[in-house]
Structure formats: C-alpha cells, structure tokens
DSSP file (Angstrom, degrees, kcal/mol; ACC not computed):
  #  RESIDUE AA STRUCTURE BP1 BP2  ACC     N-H-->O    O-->H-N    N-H-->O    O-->H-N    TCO  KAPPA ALPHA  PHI   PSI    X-CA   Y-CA   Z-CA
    1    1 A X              0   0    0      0, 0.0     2,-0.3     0, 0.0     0, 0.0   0.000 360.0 360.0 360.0 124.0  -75.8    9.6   55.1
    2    2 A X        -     0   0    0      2,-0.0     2,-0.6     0, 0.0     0, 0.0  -0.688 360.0-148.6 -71.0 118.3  -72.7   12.0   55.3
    3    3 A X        -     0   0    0     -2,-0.3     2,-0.4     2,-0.0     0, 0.0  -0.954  10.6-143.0-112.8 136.0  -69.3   10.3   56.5
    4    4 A X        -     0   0    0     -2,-0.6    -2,-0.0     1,-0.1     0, 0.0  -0.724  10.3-148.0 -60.5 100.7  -66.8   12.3   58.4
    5    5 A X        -     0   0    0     -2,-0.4     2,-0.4     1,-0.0    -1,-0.1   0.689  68.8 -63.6 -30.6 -21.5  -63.0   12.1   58.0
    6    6 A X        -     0   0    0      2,-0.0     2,-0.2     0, 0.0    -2,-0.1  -0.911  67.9 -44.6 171.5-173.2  -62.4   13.1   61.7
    7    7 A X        -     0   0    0     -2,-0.4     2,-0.4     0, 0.0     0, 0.0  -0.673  50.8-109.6-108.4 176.1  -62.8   15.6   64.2
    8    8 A X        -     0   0    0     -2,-0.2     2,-0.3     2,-0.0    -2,-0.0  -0.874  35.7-159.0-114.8 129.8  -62.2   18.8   64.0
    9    9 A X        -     0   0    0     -2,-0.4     2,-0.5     2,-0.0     0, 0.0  -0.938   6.1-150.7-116.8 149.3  -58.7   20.1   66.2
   10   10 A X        -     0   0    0     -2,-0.3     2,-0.4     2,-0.0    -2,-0.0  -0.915  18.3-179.6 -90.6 127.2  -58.0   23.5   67.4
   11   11 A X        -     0   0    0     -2,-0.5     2,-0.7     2,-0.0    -2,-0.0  -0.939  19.4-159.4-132.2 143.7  -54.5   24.2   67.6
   12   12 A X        +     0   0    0     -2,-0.4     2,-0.5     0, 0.0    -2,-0.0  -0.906  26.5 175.7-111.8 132.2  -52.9   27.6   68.8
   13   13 A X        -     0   0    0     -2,-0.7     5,-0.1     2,-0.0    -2,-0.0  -0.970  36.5 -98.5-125.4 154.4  -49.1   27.7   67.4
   14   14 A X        -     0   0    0     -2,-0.5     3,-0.5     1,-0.1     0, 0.0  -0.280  33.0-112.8 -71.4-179.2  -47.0   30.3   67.6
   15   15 A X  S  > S+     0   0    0      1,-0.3     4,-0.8     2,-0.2    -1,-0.1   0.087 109.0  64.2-105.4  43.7  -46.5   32.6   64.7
   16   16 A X  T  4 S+     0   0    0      2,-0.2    -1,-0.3     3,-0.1     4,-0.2   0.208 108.5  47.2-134.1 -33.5  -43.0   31.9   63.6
   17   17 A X  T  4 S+     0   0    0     -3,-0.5    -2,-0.2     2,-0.1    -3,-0.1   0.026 114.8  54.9-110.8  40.7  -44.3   28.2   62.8
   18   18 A X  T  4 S+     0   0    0      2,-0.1     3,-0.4    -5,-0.1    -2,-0.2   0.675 107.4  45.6 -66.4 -81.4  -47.5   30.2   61.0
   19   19 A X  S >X S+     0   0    0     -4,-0.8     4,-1.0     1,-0.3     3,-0.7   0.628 108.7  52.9 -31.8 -45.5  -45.6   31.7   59.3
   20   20 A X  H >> S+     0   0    0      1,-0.3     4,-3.5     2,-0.2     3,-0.5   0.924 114.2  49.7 -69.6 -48.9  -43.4   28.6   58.3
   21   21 A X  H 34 S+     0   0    0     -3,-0.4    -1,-0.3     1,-0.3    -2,-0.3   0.560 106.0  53.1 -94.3  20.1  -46.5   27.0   57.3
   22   22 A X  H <> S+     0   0    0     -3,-0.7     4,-2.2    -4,-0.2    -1,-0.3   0.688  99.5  60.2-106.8   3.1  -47.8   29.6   55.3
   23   23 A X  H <X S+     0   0    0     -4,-1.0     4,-2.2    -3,-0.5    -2,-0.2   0.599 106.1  45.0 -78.8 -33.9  -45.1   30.0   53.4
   24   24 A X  H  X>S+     0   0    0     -4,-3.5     5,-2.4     2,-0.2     4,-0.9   0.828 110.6  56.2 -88.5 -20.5  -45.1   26.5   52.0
   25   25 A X  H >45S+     0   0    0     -5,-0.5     3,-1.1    -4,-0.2    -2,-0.2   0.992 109.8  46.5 -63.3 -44.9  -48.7   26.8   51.5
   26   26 A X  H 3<5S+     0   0    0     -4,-2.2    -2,-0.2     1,-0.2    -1,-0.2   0.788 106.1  54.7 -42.5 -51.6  -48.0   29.8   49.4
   27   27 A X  H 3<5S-     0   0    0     -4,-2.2    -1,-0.2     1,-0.1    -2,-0.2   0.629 114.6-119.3 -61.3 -11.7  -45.1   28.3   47.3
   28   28 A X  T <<5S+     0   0    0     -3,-1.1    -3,-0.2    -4,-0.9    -2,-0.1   0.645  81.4 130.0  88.8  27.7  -47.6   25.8   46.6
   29   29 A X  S   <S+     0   0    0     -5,-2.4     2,-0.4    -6,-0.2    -4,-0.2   0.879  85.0  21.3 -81.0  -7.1  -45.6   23.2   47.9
   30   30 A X  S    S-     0   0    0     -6,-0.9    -2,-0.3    -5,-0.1     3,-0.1  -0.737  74.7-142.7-119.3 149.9  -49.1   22.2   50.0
   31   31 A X  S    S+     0   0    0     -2,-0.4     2,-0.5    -3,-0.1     3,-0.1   0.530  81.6  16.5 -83.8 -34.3  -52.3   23.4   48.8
   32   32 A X  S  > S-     0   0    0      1,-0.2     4,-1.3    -4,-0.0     5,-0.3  -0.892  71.3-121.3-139.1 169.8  -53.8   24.0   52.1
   33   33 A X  H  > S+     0   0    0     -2,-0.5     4,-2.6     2,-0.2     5,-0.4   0.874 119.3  59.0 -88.5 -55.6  -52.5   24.5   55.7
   34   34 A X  H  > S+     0   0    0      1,-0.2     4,-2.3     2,-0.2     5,-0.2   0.932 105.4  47.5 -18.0 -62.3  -54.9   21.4   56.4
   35   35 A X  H  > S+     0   0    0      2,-0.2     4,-1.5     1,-0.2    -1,-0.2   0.843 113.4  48.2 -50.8 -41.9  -52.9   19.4   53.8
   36   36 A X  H  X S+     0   0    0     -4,-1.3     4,-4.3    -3,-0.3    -1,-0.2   0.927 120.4  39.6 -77.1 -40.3  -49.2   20.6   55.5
   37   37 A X  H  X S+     0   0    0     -4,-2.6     4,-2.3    -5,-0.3    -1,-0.2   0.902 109.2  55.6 -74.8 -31.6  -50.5   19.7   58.7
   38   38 A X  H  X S+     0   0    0     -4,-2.3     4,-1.2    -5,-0.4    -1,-0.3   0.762 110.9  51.7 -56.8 -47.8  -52.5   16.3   57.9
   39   39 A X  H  X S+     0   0    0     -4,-1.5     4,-3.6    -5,-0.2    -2,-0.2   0.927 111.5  50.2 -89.9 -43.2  -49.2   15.0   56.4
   40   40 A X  H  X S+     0   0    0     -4,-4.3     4,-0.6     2,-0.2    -2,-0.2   0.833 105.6  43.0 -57.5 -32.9  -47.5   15.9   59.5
   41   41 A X  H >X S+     0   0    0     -4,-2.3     4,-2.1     2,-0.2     3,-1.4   0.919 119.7  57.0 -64.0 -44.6  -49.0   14.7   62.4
   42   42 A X  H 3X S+     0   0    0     -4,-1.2     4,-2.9     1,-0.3     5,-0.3   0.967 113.4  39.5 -42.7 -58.3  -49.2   11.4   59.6
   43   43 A X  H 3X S+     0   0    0     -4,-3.6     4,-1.8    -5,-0.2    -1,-0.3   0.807 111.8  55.4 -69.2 -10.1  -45.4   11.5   59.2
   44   44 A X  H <X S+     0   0    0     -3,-1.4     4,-0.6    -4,-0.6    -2,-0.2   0.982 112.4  45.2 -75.6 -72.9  -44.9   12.2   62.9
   45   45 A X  H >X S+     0   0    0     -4,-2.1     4,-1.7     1,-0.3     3,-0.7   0.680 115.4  42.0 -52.6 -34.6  -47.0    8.9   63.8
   46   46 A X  H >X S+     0   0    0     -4,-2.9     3,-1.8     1,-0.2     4,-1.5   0.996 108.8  59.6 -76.0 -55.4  -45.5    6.4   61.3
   47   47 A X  H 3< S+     0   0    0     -4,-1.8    -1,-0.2    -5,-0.3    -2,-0.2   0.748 109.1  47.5 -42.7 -20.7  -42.1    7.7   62.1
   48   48 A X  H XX S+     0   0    0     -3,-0.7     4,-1.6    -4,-0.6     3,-0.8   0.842 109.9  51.8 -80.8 -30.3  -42.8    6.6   65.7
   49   49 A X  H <X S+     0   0    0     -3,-1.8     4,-0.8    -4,-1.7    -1,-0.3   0.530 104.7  48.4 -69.6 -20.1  -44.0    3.6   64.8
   50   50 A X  H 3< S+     0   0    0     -4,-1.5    -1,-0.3     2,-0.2    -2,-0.3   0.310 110.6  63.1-100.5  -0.9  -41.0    2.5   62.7
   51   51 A X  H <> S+     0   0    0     -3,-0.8     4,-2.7     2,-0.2    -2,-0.2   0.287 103.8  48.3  74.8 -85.9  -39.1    3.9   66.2
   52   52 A X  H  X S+     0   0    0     -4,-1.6     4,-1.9     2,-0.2    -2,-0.2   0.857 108.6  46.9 -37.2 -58.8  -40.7    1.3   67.8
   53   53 A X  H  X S+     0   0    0     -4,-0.8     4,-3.2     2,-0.2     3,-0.4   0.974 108.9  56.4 -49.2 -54.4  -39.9   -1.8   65.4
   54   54 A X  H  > S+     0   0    0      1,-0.3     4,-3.3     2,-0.2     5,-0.3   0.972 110.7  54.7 -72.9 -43.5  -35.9   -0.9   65.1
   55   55 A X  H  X S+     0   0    0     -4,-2.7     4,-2.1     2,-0.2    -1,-0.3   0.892 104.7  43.5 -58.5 -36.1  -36.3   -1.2   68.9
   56   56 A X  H >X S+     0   0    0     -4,-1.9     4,-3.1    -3,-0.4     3,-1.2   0.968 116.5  51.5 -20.9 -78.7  -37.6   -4.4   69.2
   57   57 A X  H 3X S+     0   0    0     -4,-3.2     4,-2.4     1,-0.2     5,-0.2   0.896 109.0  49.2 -61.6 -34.8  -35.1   -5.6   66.6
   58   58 A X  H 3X S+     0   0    0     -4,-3.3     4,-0.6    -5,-0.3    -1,-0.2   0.705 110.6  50.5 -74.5 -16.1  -32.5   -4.2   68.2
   59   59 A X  H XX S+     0   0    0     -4,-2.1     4,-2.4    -3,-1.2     3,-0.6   0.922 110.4  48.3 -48.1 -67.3  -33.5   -5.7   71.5
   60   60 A X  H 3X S+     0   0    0     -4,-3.1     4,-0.7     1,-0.2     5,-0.3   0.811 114.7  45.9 -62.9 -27.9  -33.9   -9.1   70.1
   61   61 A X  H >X S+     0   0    0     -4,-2.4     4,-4.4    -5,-0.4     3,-0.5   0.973 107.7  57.4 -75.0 -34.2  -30.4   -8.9   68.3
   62   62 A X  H <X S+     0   0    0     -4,-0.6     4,-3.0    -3,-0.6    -2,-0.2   0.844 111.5  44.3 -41.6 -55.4  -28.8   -7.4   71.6
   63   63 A X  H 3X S+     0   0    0     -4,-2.4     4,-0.8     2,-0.2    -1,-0.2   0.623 108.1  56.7 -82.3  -2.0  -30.1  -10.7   73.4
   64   64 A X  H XX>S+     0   0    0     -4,-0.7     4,-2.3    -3,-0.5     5,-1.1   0.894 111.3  47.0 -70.5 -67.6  -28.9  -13.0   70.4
   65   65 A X  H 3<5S+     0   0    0     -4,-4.4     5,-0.2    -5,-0.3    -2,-0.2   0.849 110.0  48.1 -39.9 -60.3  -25.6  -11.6   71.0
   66   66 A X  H 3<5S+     0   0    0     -4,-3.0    -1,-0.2     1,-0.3    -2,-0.2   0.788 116.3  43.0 -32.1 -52.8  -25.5  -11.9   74.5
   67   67 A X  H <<5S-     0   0    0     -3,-0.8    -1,-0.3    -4,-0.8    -2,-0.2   0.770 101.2-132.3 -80.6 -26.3  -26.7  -15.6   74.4
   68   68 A X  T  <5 +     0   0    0     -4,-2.3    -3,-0.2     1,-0.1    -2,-0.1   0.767  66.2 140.0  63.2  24.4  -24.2  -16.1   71.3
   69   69 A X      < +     0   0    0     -5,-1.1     2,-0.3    -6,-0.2    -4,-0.1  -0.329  48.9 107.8 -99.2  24.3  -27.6  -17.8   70.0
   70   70 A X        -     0   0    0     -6,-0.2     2,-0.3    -5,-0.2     3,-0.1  -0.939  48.2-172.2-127.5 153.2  -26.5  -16.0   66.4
   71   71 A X     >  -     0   0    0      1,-0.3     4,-2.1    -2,-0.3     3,-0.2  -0.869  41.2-115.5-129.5 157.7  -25.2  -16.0   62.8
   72   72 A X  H >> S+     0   0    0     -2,-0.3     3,-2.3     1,-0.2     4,-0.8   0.989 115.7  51.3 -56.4 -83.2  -24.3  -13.6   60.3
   73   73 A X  H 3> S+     0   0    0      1,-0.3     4,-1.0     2,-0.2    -1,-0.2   0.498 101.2  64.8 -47.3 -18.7  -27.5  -14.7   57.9
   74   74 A X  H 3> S+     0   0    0     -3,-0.2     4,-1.6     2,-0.2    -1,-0.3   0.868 108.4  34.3 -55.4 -50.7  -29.7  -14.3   60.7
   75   75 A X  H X<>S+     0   0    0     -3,-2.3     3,-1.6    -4,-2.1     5,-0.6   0.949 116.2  55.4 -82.4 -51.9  -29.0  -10.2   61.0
   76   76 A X  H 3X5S+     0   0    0     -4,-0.8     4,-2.3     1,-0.2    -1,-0.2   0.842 110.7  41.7 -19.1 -52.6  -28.7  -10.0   57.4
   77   77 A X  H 3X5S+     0   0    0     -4,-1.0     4,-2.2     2,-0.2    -1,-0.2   0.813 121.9  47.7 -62.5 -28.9  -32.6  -11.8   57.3
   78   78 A X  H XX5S+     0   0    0     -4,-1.6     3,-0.7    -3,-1.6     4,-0.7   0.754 111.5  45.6 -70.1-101.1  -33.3   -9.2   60.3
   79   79 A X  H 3>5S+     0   0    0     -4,-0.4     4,-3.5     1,-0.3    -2,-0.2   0.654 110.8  55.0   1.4 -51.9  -31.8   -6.3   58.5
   80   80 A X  H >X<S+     0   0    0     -4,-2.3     4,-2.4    -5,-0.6     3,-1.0   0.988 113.0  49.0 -51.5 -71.7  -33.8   -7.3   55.0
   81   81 A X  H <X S+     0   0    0     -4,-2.2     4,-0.7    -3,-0.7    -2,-0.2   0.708 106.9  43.2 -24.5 -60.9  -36.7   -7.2   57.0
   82   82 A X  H >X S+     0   0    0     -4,-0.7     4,-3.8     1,-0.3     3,-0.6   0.805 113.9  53.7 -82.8 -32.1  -36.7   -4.3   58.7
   83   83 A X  H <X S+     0   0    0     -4,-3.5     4,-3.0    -3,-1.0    -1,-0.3   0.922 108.5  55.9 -65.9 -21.4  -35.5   -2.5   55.4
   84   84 A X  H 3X S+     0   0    0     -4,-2.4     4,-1.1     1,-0.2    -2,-0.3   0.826 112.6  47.7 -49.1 -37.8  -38.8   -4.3   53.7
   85   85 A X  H <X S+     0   0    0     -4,-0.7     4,-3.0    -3,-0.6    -1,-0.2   0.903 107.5  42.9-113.9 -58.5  -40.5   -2.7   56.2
   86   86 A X  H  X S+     0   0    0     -4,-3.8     4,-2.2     1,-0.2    -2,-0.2   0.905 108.1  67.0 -60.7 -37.9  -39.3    1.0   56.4
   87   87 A X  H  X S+     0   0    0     -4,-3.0     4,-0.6     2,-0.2    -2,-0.2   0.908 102.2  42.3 -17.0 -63.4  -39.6    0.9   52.7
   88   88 A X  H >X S+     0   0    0     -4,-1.1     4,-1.5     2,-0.2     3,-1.0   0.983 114.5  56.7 -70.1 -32.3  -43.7    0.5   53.0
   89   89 A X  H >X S+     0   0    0     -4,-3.0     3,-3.7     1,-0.2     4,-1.1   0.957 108.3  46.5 -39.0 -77.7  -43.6    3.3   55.9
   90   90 A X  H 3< S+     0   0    0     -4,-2.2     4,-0.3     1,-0.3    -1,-0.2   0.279 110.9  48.5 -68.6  -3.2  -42.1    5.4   53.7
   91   91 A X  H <X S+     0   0    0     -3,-1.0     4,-1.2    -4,-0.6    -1,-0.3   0.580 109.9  55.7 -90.5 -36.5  -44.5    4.7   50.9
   92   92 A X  H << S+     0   0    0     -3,-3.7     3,-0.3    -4,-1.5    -2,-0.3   0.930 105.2  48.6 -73.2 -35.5  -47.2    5.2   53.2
   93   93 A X  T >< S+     0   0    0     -4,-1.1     3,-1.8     1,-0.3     4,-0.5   0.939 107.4  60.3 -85.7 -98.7  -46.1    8.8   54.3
   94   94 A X  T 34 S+     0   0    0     -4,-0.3    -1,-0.3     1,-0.3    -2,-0.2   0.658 102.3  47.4 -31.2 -35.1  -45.8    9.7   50.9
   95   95 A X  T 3< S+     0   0    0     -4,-1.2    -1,-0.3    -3,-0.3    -2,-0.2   0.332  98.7  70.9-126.8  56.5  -49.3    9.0   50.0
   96   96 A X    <         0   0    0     -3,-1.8    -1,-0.2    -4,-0.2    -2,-0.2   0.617 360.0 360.0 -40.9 -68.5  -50.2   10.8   52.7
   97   97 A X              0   0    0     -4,-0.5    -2,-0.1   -58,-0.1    -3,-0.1   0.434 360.0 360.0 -53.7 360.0  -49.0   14.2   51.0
C-alpha cells in the first residue's frame, strides 16, 4: 500500500513571485520550488497560530488588570510561558525547511 503526503494544489502566482521563488531555488537556498513553498504555507500556519495564543494571553491579562485580580509574578509566569511556547513554534518551522 502506497501512502500519500497530501493532495496535490494548483496555484497560478504571478510571475514577479516566480521569479522570487526561483531564484532561491536556484541559489540553492531551497532544493525545489515544492520545498520553498511547503515551508511557507507551514510557516504561514504556525505563525497564525502563535497569533492566536498571544491573543488569548493578552486578553486574559487585559481582564486581570481591569479586575486588579494581578501580580507582577503572575505576568512574568504568563510571559515564561508564552516564550516556552513560541520557542517550540519556532523549532517546529525550522524543521519544516
């Protein structure tokens, strides 16, 4: 039995970002226009997703404040977090590439 990565997408871009992306393929900083593009939509989605979390937290601190329901070592602990966090994003997106 054969497993599939995926589907297959047709995309028409103009050719001024063709171009862009054949040029890195060419310097070799990507091996394939597949590769450039597979790590982009990848970095697009996590970035959105780490987007999401810093809203959240920055909701939930917003209403801490409000309430006066806060301490300094509570957004520190926040703050840790959320750098723990973007850290593994940013681990994943790399091995992505």
């Amino acid at each position: 039995m054969v497993s599939y990565m995926g589907q297959k997408l047709l995309l028409n871009l103009p050719d001024k970002d063709l171009e862009k992306i054949e040029l890195l393929v060419n310097s070799g900083e990507y091996t394939t226009k597949t590769e450039l593009i597979r790590f982009a939509v990848k970095q697009f989605l996590y970035s959105q997703e780490r987007m999401k979390t810093l809203e959240e937290l920055t909701e939930k601190l917003q209403k801490q404040v409000r309430t006066n329901n806060i301490r300094k070592g509570d957004i520190k602990k926040e703050v840790n977090e959320v750098k723990k966090e973007t850290k593994k994003m940013i681990e994943k997106i790399r091995k992505c590439k």
